[in-house]
Structure formats: structure tokens, C-alpha cells
C-alpha positions as a Markdown table, in Angstrom:
| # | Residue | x | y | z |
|---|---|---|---|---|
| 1 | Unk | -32.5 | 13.5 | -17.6 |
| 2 | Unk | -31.5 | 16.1 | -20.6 |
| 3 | Unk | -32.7 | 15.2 | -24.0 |
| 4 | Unk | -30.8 | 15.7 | -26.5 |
| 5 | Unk | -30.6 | 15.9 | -30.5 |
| 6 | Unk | -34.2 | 13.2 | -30.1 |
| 7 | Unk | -32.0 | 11.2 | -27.8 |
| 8 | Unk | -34.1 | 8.8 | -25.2 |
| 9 | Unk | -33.2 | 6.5 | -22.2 |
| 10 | Unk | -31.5 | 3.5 | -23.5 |
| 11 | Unk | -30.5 | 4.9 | -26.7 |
| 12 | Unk | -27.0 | 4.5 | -26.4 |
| 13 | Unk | -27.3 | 0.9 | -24.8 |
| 14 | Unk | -24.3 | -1.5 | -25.5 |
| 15 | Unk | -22.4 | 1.4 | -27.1 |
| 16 | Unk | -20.3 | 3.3 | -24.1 |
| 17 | Unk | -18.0 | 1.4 | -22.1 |
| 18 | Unk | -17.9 | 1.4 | -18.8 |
| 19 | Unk | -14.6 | 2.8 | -18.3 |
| 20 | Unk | -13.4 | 5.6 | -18.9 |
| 21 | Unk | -9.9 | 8.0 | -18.9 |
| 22 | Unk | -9.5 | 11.2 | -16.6 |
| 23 | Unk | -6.5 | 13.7 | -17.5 |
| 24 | Unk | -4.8 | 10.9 | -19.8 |
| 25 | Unk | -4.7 | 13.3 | -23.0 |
| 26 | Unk | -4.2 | 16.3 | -24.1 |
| 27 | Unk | -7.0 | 19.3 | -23.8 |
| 28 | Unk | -7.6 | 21.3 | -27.3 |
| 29 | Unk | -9.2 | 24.3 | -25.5 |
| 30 | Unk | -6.0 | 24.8 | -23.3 |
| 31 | Unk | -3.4 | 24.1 | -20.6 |
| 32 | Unk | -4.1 | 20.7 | -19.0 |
| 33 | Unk | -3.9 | 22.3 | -15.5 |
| 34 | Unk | -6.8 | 24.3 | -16.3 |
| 35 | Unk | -9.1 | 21.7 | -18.2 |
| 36 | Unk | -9.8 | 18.2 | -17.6 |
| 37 | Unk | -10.3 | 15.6 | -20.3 |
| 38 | Unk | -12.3 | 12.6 | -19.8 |
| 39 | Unk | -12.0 | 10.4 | -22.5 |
| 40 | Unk | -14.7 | 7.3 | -23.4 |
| 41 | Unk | -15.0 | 4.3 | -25.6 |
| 42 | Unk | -17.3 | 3.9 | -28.3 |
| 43 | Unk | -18.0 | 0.8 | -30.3 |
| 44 | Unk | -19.4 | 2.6 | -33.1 |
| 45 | Unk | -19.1 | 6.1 | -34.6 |
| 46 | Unk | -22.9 | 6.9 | -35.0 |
| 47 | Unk | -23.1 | 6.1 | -31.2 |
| 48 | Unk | -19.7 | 8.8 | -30.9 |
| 49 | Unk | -21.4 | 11.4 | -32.6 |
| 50 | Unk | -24.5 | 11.2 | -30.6 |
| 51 | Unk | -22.6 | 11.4 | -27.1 |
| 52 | Unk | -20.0 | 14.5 | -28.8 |
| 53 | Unk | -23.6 | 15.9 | -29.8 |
| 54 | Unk | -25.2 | 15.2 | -26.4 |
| 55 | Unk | -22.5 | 16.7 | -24.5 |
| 56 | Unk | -21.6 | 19.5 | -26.1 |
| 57 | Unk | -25.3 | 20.5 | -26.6 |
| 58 | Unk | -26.5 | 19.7 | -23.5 |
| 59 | Unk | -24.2 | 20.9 | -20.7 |
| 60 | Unk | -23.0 | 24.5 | -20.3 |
| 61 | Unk | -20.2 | 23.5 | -18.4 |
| 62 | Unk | -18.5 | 21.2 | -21.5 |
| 63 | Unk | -16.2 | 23.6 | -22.9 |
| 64 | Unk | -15.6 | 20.9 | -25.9 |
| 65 | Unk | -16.8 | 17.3 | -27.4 |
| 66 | Unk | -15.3 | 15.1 | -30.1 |
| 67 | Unk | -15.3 | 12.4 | -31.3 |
| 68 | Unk | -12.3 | 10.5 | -32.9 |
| 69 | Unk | -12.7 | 10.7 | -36.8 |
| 70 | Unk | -10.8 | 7.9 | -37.4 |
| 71 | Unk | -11.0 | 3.9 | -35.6 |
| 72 | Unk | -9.0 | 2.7 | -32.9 |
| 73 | Unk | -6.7 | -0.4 | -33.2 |
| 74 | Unk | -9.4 | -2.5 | -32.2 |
| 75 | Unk | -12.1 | -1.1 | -34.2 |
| 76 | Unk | -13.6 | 1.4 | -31.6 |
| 77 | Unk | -13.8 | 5.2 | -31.3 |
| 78 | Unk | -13.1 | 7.9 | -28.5 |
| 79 | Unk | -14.8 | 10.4 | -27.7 |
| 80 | Unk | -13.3 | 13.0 | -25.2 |
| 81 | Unk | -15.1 | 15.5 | -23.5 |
| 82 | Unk | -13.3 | 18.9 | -21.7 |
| 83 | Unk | -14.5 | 20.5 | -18.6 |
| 84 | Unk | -13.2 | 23.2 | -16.7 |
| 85 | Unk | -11.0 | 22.4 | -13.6 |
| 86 | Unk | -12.5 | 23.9 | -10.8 |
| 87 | Unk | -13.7 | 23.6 | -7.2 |
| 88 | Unk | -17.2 | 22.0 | -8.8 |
| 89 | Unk | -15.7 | 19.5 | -11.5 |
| 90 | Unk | -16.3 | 16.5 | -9.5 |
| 91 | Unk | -20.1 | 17.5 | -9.8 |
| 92 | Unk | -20.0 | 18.7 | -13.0 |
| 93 | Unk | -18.8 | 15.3 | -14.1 |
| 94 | Unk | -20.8 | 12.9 | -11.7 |
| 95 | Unk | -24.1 | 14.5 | -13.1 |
| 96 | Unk | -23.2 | 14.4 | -16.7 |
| 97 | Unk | -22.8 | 10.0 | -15.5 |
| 98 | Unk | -26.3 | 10.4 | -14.4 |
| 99 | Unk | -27.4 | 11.1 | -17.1 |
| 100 | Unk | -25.5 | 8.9 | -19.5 |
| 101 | Unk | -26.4 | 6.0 | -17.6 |
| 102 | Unk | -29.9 | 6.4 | -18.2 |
| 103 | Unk | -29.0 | 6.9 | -21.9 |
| 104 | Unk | -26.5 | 3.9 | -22.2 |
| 105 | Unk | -28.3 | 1.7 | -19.2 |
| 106 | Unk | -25.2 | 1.5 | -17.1 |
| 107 | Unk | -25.5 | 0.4 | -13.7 |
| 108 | Unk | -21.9 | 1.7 | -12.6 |
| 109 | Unk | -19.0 | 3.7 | -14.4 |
| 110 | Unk | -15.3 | 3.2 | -13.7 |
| 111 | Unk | -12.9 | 5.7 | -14.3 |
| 112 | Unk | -8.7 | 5.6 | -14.4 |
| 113 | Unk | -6.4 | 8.7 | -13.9 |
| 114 | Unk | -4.0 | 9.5 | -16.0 |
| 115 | Unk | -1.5 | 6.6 | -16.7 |
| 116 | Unk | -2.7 | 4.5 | -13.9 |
| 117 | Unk | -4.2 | 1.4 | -15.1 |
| 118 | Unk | -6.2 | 0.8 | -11.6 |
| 119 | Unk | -10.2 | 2.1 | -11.6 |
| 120 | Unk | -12.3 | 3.0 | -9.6 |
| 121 | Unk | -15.9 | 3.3 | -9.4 |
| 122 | Unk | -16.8 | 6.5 | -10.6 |
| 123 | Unk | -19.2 | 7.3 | -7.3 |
| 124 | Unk | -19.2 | 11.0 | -5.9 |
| 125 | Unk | -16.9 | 10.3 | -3.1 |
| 126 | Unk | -14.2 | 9.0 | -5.4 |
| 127 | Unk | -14.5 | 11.1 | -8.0 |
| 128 | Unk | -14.2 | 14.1 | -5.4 |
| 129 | Unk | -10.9 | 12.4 | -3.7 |
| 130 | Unk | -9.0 | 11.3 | -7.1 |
| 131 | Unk | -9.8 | 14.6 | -9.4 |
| 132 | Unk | -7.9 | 17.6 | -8.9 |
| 133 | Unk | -9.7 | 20.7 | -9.0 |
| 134 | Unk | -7.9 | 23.4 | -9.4 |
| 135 | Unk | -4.4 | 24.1 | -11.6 |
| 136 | Unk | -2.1 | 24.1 | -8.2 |
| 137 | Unk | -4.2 | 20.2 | -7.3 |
| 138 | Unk | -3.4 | 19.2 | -10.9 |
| 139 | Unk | 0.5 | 20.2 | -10.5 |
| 140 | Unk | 0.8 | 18.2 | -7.3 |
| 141 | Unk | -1.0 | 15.1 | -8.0 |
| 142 | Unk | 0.7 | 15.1 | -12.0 |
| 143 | Unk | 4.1 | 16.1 | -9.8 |
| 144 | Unk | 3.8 | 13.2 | -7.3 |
| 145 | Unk | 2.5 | 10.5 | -9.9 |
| 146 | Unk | 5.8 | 11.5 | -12.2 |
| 147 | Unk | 8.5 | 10.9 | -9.0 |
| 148 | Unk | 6.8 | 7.8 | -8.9 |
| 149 | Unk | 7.1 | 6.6 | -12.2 |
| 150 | Unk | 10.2 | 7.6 | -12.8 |
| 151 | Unk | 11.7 | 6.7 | -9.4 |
| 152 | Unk | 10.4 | 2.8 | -10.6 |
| 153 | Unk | 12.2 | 3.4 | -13.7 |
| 154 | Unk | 15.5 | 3.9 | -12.6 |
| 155 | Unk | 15.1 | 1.8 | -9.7 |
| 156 | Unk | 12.9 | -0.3 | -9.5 |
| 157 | Unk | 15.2 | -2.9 | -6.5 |
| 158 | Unk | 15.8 | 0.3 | -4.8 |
| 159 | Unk | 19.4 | -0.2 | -5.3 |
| 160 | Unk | 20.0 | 3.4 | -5.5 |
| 161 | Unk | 19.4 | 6.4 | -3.6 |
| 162 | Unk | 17.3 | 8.6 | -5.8 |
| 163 | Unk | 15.8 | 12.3 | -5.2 |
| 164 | Unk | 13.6 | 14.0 | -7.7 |
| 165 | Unk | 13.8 | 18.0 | -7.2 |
| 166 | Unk | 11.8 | 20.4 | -9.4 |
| 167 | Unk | 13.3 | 18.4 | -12.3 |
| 168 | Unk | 17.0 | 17.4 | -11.4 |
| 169 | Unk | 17.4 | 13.9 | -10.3 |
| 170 | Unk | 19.6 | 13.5 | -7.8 |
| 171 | Unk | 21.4 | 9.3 | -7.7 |
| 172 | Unk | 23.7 | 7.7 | -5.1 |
| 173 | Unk | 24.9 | 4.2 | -5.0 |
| 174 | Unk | 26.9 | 2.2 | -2.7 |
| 175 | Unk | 30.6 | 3.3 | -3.1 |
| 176 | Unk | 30.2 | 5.3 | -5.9 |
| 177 | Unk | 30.3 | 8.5 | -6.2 |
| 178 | Unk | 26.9 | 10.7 | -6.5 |
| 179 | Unk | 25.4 | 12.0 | -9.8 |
| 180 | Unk | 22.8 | 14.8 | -11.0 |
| 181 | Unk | 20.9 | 14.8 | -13.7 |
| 182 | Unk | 18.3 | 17.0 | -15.1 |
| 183 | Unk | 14.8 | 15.8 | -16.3 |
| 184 | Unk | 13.8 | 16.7 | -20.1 |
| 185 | Unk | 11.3 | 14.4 | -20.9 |
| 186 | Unk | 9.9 | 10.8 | -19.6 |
| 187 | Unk | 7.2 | 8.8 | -21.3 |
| 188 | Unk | 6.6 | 6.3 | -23.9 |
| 189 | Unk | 9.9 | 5.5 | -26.3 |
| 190 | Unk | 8.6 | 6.0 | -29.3 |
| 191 | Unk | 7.2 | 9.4 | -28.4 |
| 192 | Unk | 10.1 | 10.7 | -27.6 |
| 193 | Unk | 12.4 | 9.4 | -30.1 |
| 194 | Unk | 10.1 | 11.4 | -32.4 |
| 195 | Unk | 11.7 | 14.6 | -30.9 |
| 196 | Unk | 15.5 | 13.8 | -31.5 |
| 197 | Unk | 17.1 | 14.3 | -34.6 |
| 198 | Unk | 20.7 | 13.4 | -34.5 |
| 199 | Unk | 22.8 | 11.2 | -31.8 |
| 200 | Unk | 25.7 | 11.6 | -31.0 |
| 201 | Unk | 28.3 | 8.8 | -31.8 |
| 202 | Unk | 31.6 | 10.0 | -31.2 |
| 203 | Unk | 34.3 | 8.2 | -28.9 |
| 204 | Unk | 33.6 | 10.7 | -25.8 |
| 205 | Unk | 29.7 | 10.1 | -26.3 |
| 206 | Unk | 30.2 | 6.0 | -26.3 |
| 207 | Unk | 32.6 | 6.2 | -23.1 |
| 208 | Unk | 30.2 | 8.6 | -21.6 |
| 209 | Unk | 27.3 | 5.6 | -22.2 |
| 210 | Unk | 29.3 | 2.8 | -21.3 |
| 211 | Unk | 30.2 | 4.4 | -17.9 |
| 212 | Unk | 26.3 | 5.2 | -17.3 |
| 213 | Unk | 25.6 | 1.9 | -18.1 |
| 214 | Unk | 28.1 | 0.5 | -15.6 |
| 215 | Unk | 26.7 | 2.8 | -12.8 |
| 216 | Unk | 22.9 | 2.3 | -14.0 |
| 217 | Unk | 22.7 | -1.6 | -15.3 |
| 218 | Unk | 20.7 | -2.8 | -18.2 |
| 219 | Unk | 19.2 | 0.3 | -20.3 |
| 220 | Unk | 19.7 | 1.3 | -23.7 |
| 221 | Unk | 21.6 | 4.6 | -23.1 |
| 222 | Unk | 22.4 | 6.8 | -26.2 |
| 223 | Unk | 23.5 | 10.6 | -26.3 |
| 224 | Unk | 21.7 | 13.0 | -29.0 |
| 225 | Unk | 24.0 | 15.9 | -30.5 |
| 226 | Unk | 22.3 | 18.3 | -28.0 |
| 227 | Unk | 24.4 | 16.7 | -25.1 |
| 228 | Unk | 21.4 | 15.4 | -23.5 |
| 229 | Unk | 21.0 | 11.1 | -22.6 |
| 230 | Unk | 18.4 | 8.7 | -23.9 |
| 231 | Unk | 17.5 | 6.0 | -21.0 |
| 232 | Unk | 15.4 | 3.2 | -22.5 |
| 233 | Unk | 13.9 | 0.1 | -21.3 |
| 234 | Unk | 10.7 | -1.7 | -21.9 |
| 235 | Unk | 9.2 | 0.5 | -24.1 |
| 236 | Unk | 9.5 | 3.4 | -21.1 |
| 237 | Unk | 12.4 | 6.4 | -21.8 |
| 238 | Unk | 14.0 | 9.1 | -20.2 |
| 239 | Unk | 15.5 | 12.4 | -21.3 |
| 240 | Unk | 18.2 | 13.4 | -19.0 |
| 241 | Unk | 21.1 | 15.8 | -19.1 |
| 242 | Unk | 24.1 | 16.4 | -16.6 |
| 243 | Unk | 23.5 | 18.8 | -13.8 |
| 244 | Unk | 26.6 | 20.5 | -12.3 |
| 245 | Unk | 28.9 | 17.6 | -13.1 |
């Protein structure tokens, strides 16, 4: 095990949960294709500054370490730690765990990817067969997660015929005819609302939404000024605009 900054096995006992984020947020040293962030829960922010010391200090392959400044809702800190994605991340992470669970006394870690709430145990095999390693494994597996998600979102009873093409969304329903859209933006609603300024609310805009929600069903569709539509529903939305229509 690496000592670090006087710390000893069992120092960090009861202080590191056992679960922990993969590619969920943002890197601060650059493009998320070419760094992975794994992000972990603290209970206390002496503890957080001891694991952003102990990482960055101690492993040549951690391009960054920090620790949240600031609590959590629920009173806990984050500390997210940035390594390089490349052919050896997988083993650059799994012996950086070694090493923590002798510091925290953890038997097992778990990890999540990205906005997947399902973990798995973080044991070499798995973290070799979820984590991307390289920029071109990132774009596919971010790529392939986003058709899902948005594929559920616009339907979820597979009631319509839906393609998803290098960002234009392709929809056809029974007897009606087919519509193309291109992809802006898709994530939490309040996120995104953050980027529009103005909507528009003139007579063609509000015949335009009433006919997509006729074709789509229950969402909350607004236009912005920019010509582009605002899907929303259950706290999820979409940014689309028309494509070749």
C-alpha cells in the first residue's frame, strides 16, 4: 500500500462510500473523451481532503483530485478524481481501489457509469468490460447509452417508429406522416432551461406545439425564439429542431 501525507491502513474507515460514479461529470483537465472522472462520497470534508491529498500525491497517473468545497444536499462531500483514458485505465483505477480499501477497510467497491443507476462490483473483469479506454470507446458507449435514453423518452410504448442518426431523429407513426428532427440537447430540465432566453409565443409557434403534441401525446412542448422545440416530461427534456421539413 502507498502512504501518504502520514496516512495508515484504516485511516479513512467509515468515511468513503462504497459506491462510486464513472464518467458522470465533467473533467477540469479536458475533453471527457480523453479523461475519465470517477467521482466518490465523503461523509466528512477532513476525510475529502485526505483522499484529494492521497490521490493526487500518490499516483502519477491522476492527472487531478478535489474535493468539493462546499456540502452536498445531504450533508456529504465529493471528491472526484481524473485519470487519463487509455488502454491501461482499468488498471490504473483497480489498483488505486487496492489501495483505498486498505485505507477505508472496504471489503468490496461498486461503481455506476454515467447516468445509469445499476452497479456493479468494481472487480477487474468489470471494470475492464464497462470502462472505455480510449476517446473512439468513450464516443460509442456515450453514443449508444444517449439513443437509448432518448429513444425511452419519446417512446417509451414503442408506439412510434424512431431512428437516431448522428443527431437527427427520425419518427413515424401509424398513418401519419414521417417527421425529422435534429438533436440539440437532452438531459435534465432545469439544465437546459438555463440555456434559453426567450420563447417564442406567437400564433404560428402555439399551432406548431399543439400539432406536436397531437402527433407526440403528453409533453410539455414550447418553442424558444431560436426556432428550436422544448420536449419536457418528468423532469427529463429535449432540444429539438426541424430537419428538412
Amino acid at each position: 500500500m502507498k502512504i501518504n501525507e502520514g496516512l495508515k491502513a484504516g485511516d479513512l474507515e467509515g468515511t468513503v462510500e462504497k459506491r462510486f460514479a464513472v464518467d458522470r461529470y465533467k473533467s477540469k483537465m479536458g475533453d471527457d473523451r480523453n479523461v475519465c472522472v470517477i467521482a466518490f462520497t465523503v461523509t466528512n470534508l477532513e476525510a475529502a481532503k485526505d483522499l484529494e491529498r492521497f490521490a493526487e500525491k500518490g499516483y502519477t497517473k491522476v492527472l487531478d483530485a478535489d474535493a468539493t468545497p462546499g456540502t452536498m444536499e445531504d450533508g456529504k462531500y465529493r471528491v472526484f478524481v481524473e485519470f487519463p483514458r487509455e488502454e491501461k485505465l482499468d488498471r490504473y483505477l483497480y489498483d488505486f481501489l487496492e489501495d483505498l480499501k486498505n485505507l477505508t477497510n472496504t471489503e468490496t467497491f461498486e461503481f455506476t457509469y454515467h447516468k445509469r443507476t445499476l452497479p456493479f462490483e468494481a472487480s477487474a473483469k468489470n471494470l475492464a468490460d464497462v470502462l472505455p479506454r480510449t476517446p473512439e470507446a468513450y464516443d460509442q458507449k456515450i453514443n449508444s447509452l444517449r439513443l437509448g435514453e432518448v429513444s425511452n423518452f419519446f417512446d417509451k410504448f414503442n408506439l412510434i417508429e424512431f431512428k437516431l442518426d448522428n443527431n437527427i431523429i427520425s419518427f413515424k407513426k401509424a398513418s401519419r406522416d414521417p417527421l425529422k428532427f435534429e438533436l440539440h440537447a437532452y438531459g435534465n430540465t432545469s439544465q437546459i432551461l438555463k440555456e434559453i432566453k426567450y420563447f417564442d409565443i406567437s400564433p404560428e409557434a402555439v399551432s406548431e406545439c399543439l400539432f406536436l403534441t397531437k402527433y407526440f401525446g403528453p409533453y410539455n412542448i414550447t418553442k424558444t425564439n431560436e426556432g428550436k422545440f422544448v420536449f419536457s416530461k418528468e423532469n427529463n427534456t429535449a432540444l429539438i429542431s426541424k430537419y428538412k421539413w
